[in-house]
C-alpha positions as CSV (number, residue, x, y, z in Angstrom):
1,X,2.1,91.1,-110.5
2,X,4.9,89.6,-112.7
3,X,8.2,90.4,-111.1
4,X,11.5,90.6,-113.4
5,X,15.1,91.7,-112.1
6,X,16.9,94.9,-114.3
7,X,20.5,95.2,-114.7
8,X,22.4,98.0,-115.9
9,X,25.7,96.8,-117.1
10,X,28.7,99.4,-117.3
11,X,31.2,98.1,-120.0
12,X,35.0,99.1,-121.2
13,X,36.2,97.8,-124.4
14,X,39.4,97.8,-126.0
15,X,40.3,100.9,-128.0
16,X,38.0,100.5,-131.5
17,X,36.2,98.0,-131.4
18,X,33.3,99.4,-129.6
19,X,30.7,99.3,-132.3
20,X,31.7,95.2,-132.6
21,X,30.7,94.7,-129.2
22,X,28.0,97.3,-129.1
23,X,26.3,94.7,-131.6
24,X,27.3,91.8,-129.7
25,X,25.6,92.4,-126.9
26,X,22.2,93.5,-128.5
27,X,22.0,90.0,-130.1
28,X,21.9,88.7,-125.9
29,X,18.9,87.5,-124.8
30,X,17.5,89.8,-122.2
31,X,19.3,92.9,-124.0
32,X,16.5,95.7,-123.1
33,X,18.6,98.5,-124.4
34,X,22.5,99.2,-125.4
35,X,24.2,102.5,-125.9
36,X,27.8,103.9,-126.6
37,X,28.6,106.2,-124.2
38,X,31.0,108.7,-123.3
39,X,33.0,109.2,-120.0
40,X,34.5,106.4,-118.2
41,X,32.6,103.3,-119.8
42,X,32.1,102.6,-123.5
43,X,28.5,101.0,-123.3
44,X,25.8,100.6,-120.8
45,X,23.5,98.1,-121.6
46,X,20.2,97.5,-119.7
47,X,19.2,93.9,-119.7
48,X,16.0,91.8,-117.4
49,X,15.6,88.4,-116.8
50,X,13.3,86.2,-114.7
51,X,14.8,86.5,-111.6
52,X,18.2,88.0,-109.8
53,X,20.0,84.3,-110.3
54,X,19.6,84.3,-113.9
55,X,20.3,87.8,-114.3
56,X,23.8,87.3,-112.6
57,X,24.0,83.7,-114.9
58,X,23.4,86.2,-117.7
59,X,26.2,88.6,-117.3
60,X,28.8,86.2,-116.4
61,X,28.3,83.6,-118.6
62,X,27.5,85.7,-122.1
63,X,29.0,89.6,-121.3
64,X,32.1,88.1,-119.9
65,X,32.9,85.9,-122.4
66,X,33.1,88.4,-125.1
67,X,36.7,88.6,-125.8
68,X,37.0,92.4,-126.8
69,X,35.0,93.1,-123.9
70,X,37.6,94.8,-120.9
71,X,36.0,95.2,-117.7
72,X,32.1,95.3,-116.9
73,X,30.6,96.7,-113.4
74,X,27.1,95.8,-113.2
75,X,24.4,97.3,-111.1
76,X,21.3,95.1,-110.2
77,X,18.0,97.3,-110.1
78,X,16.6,96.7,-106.7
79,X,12.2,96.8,-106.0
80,X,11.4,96.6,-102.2
């Protein structure tokens, strides 16, 4: 059985420019699935990799760097 890890990434943008980023972060590798939303975040985005460590190398080194992009919270799916 093929193991992957699943994210779910909670993301505020600045004021307008949610579609922008909403397309930015369906061109990331990994991107399962990525929705405006309303309420307290902008977009959830569910994204897998091949393990937990390059999940988290993922998010921090592509979400994070995307300049319109406010504040993320990211919750790691967890199989025991």
């Amino acid at each position: 059985m093929i193991k992957i890890a699943t994210a779910y990434v909670l993301i505020i943008t600045d004021v307008g420019v949610e579609m922008d980023v909403l397309e930015q972060i369906k061109a990331i590798e990994g991107v399962e699935e990525a929705y405006l939303v309303y309420g307290n975040y902008d977009i959830i985005a569910k994204v897998t990799s091949k393990d937990v460590n390059d999940l988290k190398k993922r998010v921090i080194g592509q979400f994070r760097t995307i300049q319109k992009i406010r504040n993320t919270m990211t919750l790691i799916g967890v199989d025991e």
